[in-house]
C-alpha positions, 0 to 999 in steps of 0.5 A: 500500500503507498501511503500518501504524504498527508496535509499535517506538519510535524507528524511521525508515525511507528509504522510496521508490517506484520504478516504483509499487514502494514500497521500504524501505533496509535499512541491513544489506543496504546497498539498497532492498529491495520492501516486504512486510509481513513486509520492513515488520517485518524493517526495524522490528525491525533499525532498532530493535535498532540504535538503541535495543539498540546492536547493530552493523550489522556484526553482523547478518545477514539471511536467513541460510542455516541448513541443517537436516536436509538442507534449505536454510532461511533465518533472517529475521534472526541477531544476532552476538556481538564473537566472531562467534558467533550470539547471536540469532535473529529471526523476523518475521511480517507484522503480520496474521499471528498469532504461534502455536506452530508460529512457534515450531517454525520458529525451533526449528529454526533453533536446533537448528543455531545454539544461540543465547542469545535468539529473539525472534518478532514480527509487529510489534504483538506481540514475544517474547523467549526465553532459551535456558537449555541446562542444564535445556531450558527457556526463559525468556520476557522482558519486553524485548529484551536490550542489545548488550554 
């Protein structure tokens, strides 16, 4: 599999194969998982917010359970605040996948149960950050992605 070079700075991943399999580490989930695409973009993205955001491992989880409506989705990746409360949600595309309005209803709906301070959609190339602004039902669109404070 080529891996595409991805749209993030200061991003290096543990990569490895194991029985023709390639892996990637994921620093959260604390283990190897099998490269796909869209684990290529959750790995760049987690790495990144790290690194370069300063949020804390500890504070992120990955494929967290959201139940909506009576269904059991998983959001790709949810940032915590220092008090635990869910401040971010991220959705990840594979590089290919073109980030349209119907990628915006997912993570909606994610929100709708967790009613975060930011999304951010990304396939990797291309990145958007919102702030939810609950007062009036609006979004802000940013131009970067916000610091850990």
């Amino acid at each position: 599999m080529d891996l595409p070079k991805l749209n993030f700075n200061d991003v290096n991943l543990k990569v490895k194969v194991v029985n023709g399999i390639m892996q990637v580490f994921d620093q959260v989930r604390k283990k190897y998982i099998k490269i796909t695409p869209e684990e290529w973009v959750r790995q760049h993205i987690i790495c990144f917010l790290h690194k370069t955001k300063n949020y804390p491992l500890g504070l992120i989880s990955v494929e967290k359970m959201v139940k909506y409506n009576n269904l059991q989705t998983r959001a790709d990746i949810v940032l915590y605040d220092r008090n635990g409360s869910p401040n971010i949600i991220v959705e990840c595309k594979a590089p290919n996948i073109k980030i349209t309005q119907s990628t915006f209803n997912q993570i909606a709906r994610y929100n709708f149960k967790l009613r975060v301070n930011f999304l951010i959609v990304t396939n990797g190339m291309t990145h958007y950050c919102c702030k939810m602004n609950y007062d009036d039902n609006s979004v802000d669109f940013l131009d970067d992605f916000p610091f850990f404070s």
